[in-house]
DRENMI-534394 format. One record per residue (C-alpha): residue in one letter; x, y, z. Coordinates in steps of 0.5 Angstrom, whole numbers, plus 500, padded with zeros to 3 digits. Each point is the difference from the previous one (the first is absolute). Layout:
% residues N
AXYZ...
***
This chain:
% residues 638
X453165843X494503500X495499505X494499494X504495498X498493502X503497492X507502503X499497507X498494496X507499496X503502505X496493504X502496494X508502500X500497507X496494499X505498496X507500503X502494502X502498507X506502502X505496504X498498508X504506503X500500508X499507504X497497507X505505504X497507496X493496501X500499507X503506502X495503497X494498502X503501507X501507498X492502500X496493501X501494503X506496497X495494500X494503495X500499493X494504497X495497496X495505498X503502494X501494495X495496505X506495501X506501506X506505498X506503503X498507502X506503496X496498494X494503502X498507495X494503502X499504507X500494505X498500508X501495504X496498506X501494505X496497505X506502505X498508499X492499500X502496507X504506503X495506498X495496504X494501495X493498499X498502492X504499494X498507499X504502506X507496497X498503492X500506505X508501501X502498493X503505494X496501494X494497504X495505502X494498504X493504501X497498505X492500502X501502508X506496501X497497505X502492504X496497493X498505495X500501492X505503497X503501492X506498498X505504494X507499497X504507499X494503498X496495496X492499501X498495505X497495494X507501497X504495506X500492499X499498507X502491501X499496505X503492498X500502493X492502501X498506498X496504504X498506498X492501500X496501494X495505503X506505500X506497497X504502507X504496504X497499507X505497505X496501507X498492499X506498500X504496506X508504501X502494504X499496494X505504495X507498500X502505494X497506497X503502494X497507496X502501494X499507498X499503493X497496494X500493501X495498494X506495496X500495506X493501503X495503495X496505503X504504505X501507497X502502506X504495503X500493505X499499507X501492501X499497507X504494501X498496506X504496504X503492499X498494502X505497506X506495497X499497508X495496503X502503507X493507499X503507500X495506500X498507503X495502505X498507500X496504505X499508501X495505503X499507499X496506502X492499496X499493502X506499495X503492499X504496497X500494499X503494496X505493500X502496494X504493501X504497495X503493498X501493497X497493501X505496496X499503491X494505503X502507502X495505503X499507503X494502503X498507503X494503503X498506503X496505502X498508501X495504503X499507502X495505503X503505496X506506500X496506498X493501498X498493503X503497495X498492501X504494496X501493501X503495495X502492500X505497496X502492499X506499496X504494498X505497496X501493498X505497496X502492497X507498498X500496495X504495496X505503494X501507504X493502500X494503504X493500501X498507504X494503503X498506502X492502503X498507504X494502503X499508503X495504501X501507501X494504504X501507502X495507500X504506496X496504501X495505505X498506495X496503507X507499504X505502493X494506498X498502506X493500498X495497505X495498496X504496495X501495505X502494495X507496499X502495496X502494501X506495495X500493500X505496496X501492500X505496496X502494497X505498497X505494498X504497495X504494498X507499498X504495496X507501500X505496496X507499497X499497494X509501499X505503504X499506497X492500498X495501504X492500500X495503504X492500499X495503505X493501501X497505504X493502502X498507504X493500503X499508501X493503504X501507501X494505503X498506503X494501504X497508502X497499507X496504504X503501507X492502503X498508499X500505495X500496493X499492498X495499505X502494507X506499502X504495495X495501494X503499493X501507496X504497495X504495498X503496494X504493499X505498495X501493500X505498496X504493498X507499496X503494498X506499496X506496498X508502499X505496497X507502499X506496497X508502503X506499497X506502506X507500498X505504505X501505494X493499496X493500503X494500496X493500502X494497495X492501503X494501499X493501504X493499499X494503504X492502501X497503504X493501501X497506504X492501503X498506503X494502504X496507504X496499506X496506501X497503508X493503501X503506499X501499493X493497499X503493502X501495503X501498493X506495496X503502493X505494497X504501493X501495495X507496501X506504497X505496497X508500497X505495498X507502499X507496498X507501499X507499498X507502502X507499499X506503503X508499501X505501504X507501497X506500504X506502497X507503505X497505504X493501496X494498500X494501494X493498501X496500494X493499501X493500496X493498502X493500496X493500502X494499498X494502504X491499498X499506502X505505497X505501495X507495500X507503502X506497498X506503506X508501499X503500505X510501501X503501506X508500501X504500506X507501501X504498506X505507501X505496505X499495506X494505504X498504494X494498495X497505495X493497496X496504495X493497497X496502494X492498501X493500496X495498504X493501501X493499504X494496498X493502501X497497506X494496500X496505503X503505496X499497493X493499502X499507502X504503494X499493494X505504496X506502505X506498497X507499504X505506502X507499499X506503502X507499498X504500507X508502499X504499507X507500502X504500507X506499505X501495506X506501503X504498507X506504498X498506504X503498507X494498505X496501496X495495495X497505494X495498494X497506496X495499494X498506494X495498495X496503495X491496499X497503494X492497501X497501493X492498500X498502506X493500503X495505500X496499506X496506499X497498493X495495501X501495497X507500502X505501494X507501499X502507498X506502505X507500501X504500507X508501501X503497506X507501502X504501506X505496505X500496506X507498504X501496506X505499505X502497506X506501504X505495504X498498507X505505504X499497508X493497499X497506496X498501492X496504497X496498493X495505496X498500492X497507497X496500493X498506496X496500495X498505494X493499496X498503494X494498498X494502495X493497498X500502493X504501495X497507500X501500507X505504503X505497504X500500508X505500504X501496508X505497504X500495506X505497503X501496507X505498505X502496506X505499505X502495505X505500506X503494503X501498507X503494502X503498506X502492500X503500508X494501501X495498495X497506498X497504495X497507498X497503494X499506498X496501492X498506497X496501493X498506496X495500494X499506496X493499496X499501492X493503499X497495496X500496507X498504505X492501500X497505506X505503504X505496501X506501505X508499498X506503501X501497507X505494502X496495503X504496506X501493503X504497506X502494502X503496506X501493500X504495505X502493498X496495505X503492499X497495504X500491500X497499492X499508498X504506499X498506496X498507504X495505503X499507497X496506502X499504493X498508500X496501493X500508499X503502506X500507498X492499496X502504494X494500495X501496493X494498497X498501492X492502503X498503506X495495499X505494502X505504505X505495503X501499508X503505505X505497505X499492501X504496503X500491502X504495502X502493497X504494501X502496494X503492501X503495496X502493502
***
């Protein structure tokens, strides 16, 4: 099949579409066995079709993250967890104990990543990148990335889809819930405690916390709040009512160029604030045994700005006196239907979305540039809609998912993206998938704004890989693949335009041995090649980047103790690195934990050492990330 040659992808959809559901056939033993292989037994993956399904049936690169590993790294950002991930590549603006980073699925660009919250789509419109800093971790249930094309579900995700799953209600009237407490050098803390339960059909989750800091490195100050919670009505003929609501607020400095340049009279530093809004309603049904219906409508309220200040000397005038700064104020409302169809060797899937999202951006300028004064543009507006269908067909030992999207957008050209991915389960404890993809990434609203006829890029993704526990004491799971972007923006013409072309291709693996007397040891390693061109007459351009992360285990059950010892490595390709970027270098963290149990709580205490040996790892000299740092914590639940 030819990778230019979406007709044949087509009939090859069609094909599928139209075999006939075989018999029901039983295969929970190889299932089961299975998902306890690499994941944990009870996960079903829900990202790729958007409905449940067995993991044995899932074709494209899939990585699971439970609310039981964010627990026991003792984190404080989604960026932090993304961190450890294979495929997932993080560039951070000083990692600090709050700060702004950029996140990229094997390669792809920032605006390429689809990234969910509850089925809310929260990528900015200023940029088209998935900021995650204003996002709670102990709300997150699951975290399921999927990596590659994933247009044919989802829509605008060239890149691939990082959904965050947050937790359930509670089933008992009796609450349950965590506490969360830590304190780390910068006047650095962590706080945060969330409650679940039910009074009679209405079950709730609630969580509120808190972070501040003075700042790791260069006084780089953050503070956020955030409010979540969850509310969900049991209603008669297997229904229910569901609701969801967060606020957060991220404020931090990212940078202090008179520190960052050495420059004494460019005493300036910017400040970022970040408040967010967000809801959705749920109806779910059964409208038979085997049909189901979900509707929802969610809102997203975004404020995203950036102020230059003057710190009292040098340029800008007094202490705290506006420079610059600039405002992106942006509200998306929009609503989902889906229809599913499950049977144990058929599912299929029939949806739709709708969306507007409207975006207003305003300047203010200081008295270094002749200010005060204030500039405001006009509204900027877009609408888009689409539909979707997959299958999920199960026959003997294998599985085929044909899938098929299209989408219409206001403000560029439809797309219409295919998609057929296969598993096979080679035996009880080997299970081989392959997927084939088109995809494509939309103009975001303020690039369409800036660049009226900027079309989308679009790729063709082919992947292919290994998951096995035949190796003895050893989980194992390898993936190659091959992304063709054609299309892709030109950001050095003005306006931006579509002339160039990228080629990605590498492999990731995974592996996570047994526990042998308490110890175990997991890590990942992508590679990635990239061949890329501006123009059709430009020549092509040769980079890599790749990234690796190991992790030892300890645990002492006698005597309820624990021990992490993690790694992670990051070499950079050129087009993200800026001004003399340190890499190369592993960056080392340790942590030692002890089980406490008293009346009504248990969980344990920790003290964490984050960069213990102070490798340099940043994209900019800028943004260098902290030395040696170290806190404590203690984490309860009841």
């Amino acid at each position: 099949m030819k990778s230019d040659n979406p007709l044949a992808v087509l009939l090859l959809l069609t094909a599928f579409l139209s075999v006939p559901p075989a018999l029901a056939y039983n295969n929970t033993y190889q299932e089961n066995k299975l998902l306890k292989m690499y994941f944990d037994e009870e996960e079903l993956v829900e990202t790729a079709t958007r409905s449940p399904k067995p993991i044995t049936q899932v074709a494209e690169n899939v990585t699971i993250v439970t609310a039981e590993k964010i627990e026991a790294m003792h984190a404080h950002t989604l960026a932090e967890v993304l961190n450890r991930q294979s495929g997932v590549f993080v560039d951070f603006f000083g990692q600090d104990f709050l700060g702004d980073s950029i996140l990229r699925l094997l390669g792809s660009q920032r605006h390429h990543v689809l990234l969910l919250l509850d089925g809310v789509r929260l990528n900015i419109n200023s940029s088209g990148a998935a900021l995650t800093n204003f996002i709670p971790i102990s709300i997150i249930k699951r975290i399921e990335i999927i990596k590659g094309a994933a247009s044919s579900t989802w829509g605008s995700a060239l890149g691939g889809v990082i959904n965050i799953i947050t937790k359930d209600v509670a089933n008992s009237s009796r609450p349950t819930g965590n506490v969360n407490v830590s304190y780390g050098e910068g006047n650095s803390r962590d706080v945060s405690a969330d409650v679940a339960g039910k009074l009679k059909a209405l079950g709730y989750y609630l969580h509120v916390g808190n972070i501040d800091s003075d700042g790791l490195s260069l006084d780089r100050y953050s503070e956020r709040n955030s409010l979540y919670g969850k509310m969900q009505l049991e209603l008669p003929r297997s229904s229910r009512l569901s609701f969801t609501a967060g606020y957060s607020d991220p404020f931090y400095k990212n940078l202090n160029w008179g520190d960052a340049w050495e420059i004494t009279d460019l005493n300036i530093y910017e400040d970022i604030d970040h408040q967010s809004i967000w809801g959705t309603l749920y109806f779910d049904t059964e409208i038979t045994q085997d049909l189901t219906f979900h509707l929802s409508g969610q809102h997203f309220d975004n404020t995203f700005s950036t102020s230059y200040n003057s710190l009292g000397s040098g340029l800008g005038g007094h202490q705290g006196d506006l420079i610059f700064g600039e405002k992106w104020k942006e509200e998306v409302n929009s609503f989902i239907g889906r229809l599913t169809w499950a049977r144990e060797a058929f599912t299929a899937n029939l949806g739709f979305e709708s969306s507007r999202s409207e975006m207003k951006y305003a300047s203010r300028s200081g008295i270094f540039f002749d200010g005060p004064s204030l500039t405001e543009d006009d509204p900027v507006t877009e609408s888009r809609h689409g539909t979707y269908a997959n299958v999920t067909y199960v026959k003997g030992n294998f599985s085929i998912t044909p899938g098929l999207r299209y989408d219409d957008h206001s403000n560029s050209e439809e797309s219409v993206n295919p998609s057929l991915g296969i598993t096979y389960l080679f035996g009880p404890d080997i299970l081989l998938r392959g997927s084939i993809a088109k995809g494509f990434s939309a103009p975001y609203l303020a690039a369409s704004s800036h660049s009226p006829n900027l079309e989308p890029e679009n790729i063709w993704a082919y992947q292919a890989g290994i998951e096995t526990g035949r190796i003895p004491y050893l989980h194992f799971k390898g993936t190659i693949f091959y992304h063709n972007i054609e299309d892709a923006w030109d950001y050095n013409m003005i306006p931006w335009v579509n002339t160039g072309s990228i080629r990605l291709n590498g492999f990731e693996v995974e592996a996570k041995t047994a526990v042998y007397h308490g110890l175990s040891l997991s890590g990942n390693f992508t590679y990635i090649k990239e061949k890329s061109k501006e123009t059709s007459t430009s020549a092509w351009v040769d980079d890599e980047t790749y990234t690796s992360n190991f992790i030892l285990s300890y645990r002492n059950t006698a005597y309820g103790l624990r021990t992490e010892v993690a790694s992670h490595y990051y070499w950079m390709s050129d087009h993200v690195t800026n001004e003399e970027p340190k890499y190369g270098t592993f960056l080392w963290d340790i942590l030692l934990a002890k089980d406490v149990d008293f009346s009504l709580l248990s969980g344990e205490v920790y003290l964490k050492g984050h960069n213990i040996f102070n490798g340099d790892q940043y994209i900019d000299f800028e943004y260098p990330n902290p030395k040696r740092w170290l806190e404590v914590g203690l984490a309860l639940k009841f």
